[in-house]
C-alpha positions as CSV (number, residue, x, y, z in Angstrom):
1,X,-16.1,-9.8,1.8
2,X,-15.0,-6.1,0.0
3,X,-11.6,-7.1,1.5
4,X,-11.3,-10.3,0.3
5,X,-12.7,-9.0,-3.5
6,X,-9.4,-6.4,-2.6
7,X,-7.1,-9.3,-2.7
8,X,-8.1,-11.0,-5.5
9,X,-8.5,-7.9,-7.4
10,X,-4.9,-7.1,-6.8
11,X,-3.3,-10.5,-9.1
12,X,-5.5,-9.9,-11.6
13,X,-4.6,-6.0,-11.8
14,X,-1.2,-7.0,-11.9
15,X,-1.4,-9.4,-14.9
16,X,-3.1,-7.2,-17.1
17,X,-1.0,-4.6,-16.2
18,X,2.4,-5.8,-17.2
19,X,0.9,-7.0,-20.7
20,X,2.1,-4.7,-24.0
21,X,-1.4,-4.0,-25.3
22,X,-3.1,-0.3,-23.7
23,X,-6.1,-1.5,-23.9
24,X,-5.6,-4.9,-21.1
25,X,-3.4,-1.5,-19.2
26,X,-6.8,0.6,-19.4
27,X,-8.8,-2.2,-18.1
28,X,-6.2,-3.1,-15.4
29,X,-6.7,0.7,-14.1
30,X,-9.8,0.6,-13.6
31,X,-9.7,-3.0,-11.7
32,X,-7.2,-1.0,-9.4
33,X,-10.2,2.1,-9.0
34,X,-12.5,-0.4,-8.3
35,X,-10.4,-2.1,-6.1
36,X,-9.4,1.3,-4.0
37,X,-13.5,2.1,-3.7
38,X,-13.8,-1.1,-2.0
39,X,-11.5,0.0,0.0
40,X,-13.5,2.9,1.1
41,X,-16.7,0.9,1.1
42,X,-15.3,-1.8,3.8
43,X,-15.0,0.6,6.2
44,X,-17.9,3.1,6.2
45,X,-20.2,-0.4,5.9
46,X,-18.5,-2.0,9.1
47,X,-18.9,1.4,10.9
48,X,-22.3,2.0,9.4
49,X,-24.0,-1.2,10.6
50,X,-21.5,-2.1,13.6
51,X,-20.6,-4.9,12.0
52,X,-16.6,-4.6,13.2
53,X,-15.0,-7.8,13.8
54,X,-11.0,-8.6,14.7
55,X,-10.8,-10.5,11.2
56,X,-12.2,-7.6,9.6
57,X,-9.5,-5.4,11.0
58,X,-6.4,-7.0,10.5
59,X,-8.0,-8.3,6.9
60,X,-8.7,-4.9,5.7
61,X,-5.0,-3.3,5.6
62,X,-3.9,-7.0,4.3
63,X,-6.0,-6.2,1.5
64,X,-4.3,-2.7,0.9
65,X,-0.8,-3.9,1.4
66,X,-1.8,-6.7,-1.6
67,X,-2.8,-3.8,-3.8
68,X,-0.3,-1.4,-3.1
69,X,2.2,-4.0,-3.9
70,X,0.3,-4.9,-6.6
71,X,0.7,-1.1,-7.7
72,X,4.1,-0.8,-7.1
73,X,5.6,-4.0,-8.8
74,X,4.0,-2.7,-12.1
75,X,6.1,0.7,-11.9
76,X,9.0,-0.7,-13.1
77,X,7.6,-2.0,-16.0
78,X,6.8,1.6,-17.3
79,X,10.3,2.6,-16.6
80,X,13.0,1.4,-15.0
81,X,14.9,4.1,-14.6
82,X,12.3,6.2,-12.9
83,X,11.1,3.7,-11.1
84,X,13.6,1.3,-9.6
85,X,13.6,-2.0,-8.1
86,X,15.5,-1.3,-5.4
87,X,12.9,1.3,-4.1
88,X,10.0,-1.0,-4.6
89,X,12.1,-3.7,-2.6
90,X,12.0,-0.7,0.6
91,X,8.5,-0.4,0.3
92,X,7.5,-3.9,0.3
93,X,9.7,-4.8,3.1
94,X,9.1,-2.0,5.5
95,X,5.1,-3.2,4.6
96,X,5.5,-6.4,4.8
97,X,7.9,-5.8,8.7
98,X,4.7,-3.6,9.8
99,X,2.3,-6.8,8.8
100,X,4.2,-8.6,11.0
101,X,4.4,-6.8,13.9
102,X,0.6,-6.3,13.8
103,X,0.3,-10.3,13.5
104,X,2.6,-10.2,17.0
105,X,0.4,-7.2,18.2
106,X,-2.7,-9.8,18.0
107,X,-1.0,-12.6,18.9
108,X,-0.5,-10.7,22.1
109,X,-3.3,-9.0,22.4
110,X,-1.9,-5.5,21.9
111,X,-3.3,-2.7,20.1
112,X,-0.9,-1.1,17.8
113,X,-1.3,2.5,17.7
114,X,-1.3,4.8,14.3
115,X,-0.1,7.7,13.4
116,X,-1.1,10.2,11.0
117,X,2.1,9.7,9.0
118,X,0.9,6.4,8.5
119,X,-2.5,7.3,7.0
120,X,-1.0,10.0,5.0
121,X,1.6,7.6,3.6
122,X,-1.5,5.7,2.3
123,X,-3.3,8.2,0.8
124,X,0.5,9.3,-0.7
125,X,0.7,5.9,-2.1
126,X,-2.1,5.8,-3.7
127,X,-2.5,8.9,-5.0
128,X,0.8,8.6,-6.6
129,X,0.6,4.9,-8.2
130,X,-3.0,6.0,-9.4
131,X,-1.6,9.1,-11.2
132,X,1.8,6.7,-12.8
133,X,-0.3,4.1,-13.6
134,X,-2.9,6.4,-15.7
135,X,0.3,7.9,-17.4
136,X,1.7,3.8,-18.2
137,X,-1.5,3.9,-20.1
138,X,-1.4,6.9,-21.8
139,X,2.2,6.8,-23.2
140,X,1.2,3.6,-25.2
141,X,-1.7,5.3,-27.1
142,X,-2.5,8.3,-29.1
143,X,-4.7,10.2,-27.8
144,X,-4.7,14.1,-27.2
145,X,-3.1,13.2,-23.7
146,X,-0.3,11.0,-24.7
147,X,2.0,14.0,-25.2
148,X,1.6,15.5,-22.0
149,X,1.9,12.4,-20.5
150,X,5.5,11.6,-22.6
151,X,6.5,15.3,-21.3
152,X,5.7,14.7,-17.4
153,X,7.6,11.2,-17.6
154,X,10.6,13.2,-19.3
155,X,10.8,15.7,-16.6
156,X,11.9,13.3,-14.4
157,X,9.1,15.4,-11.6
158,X,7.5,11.4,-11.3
159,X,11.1,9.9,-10.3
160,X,11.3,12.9,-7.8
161,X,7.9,12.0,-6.7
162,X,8.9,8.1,-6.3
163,X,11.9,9.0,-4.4
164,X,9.6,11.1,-1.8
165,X,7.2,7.9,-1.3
166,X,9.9,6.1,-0.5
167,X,11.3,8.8,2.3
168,X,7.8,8.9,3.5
169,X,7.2,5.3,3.8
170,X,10.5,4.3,5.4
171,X,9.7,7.2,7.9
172,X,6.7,5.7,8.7
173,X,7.9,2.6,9.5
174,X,10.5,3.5,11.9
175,X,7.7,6.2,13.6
176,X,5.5,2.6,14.1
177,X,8.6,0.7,15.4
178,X,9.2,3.3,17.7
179,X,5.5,4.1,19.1
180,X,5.2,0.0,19.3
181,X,8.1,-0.9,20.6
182,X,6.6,-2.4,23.6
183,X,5.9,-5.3,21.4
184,X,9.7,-6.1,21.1
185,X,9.9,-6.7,24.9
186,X,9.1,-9.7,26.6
187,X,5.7,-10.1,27.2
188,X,5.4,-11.9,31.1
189,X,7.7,-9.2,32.3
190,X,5.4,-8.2,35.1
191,X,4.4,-11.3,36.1
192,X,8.3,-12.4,36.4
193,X,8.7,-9.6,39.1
194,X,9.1,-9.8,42.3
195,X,6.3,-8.9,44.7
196,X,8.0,-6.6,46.6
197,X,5.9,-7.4,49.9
């Protein structure tokens, strides 16, 4: 259920985002902060009451990948500049090639294994669109942090930042492809064999 609030959290984030008034921004940000606690919350209940199912686990990332991309699309509507197209395009297609191969994974019955890259990508990810977003806000009002927010966007340290997420995340995705590549090879293999007595 916290997933699924996750996903529709994530379009409605994304429309007040992109509008030109702070204050449908503000609220937008904290949609996304209530969205990322769910995101905690889905977890430690599952785990709390063993109440773990295969939906659940291939529904929860779903539901971060949808708000991540979410996230990320906004970006660009700050500033371009800083925050290409192109770089969101990388993310969202090495995101959306992992989402596939874990729909092949259960298709097959396969457990794909993670790496800690993969979960410190996440954290990265978040951390980082949490920390642009606030400053979207911040630059379209006038409060005693606007300023400091105009001089961090003009230091070009957040395009730098961008540019690392994307190393990190395309990193990831060929670690995942590599650790999982057993799912690229054909699956009746050992039954096609021949039994050697």
């Amino acid at each position: 259920m916290l997933s699924t609030i996750r996903i529709i959290l994530a379009p409605i984030f994304l429309m007040l985002y992109v509008q030109e008034e702070a204050v449908w921004r503000a609220l937008s940000v904290g949609i996304f902060a209530v969205a990322v606690v769910t995101d905690f919350f889905d977890g430690y209940i599952a785990r709390l009451y063993g109440a773990q199912t295969d939906y659940g686990v291939f529904l929860d990332p779903l539901a971060d990948k949808f708000l991540t991309f979410a996230g990320f699309i906004c970006l660009p509507f700050i500033d371009a500049s800083q925050f290409p197209w192109w770089a969101i395009g990388v993310i969202v297609f090495r995101d959306i090639l992992i989402t596939a191969m874990r729909v092949l994974a259960d298709y097959r019955d396969i457990t794909m294994e993670t790496r800690l890259t993969a979960k410190v990508k996440t954290m990265g990810q978040m951390f980082f669109l949490y920390t642009v977003l606030l400053v979207g806000v911040f630059i379209e009002t006038n409060v005693w942090l606007s300023s400091y927010c105009i001089e961090l966007m003009q230091s070009g340290i957040l395009s730098w930042l961008m540019m690392a997420i994307v190393v990190l995340t395309v990193y990831s995705g060929f670690e995942y492809i590599y650790i999982n590549k057993n799912l690229f090879s054909y699956p009746n293999n050992a039954e096609t064999e021949t039994d050697p007595r």
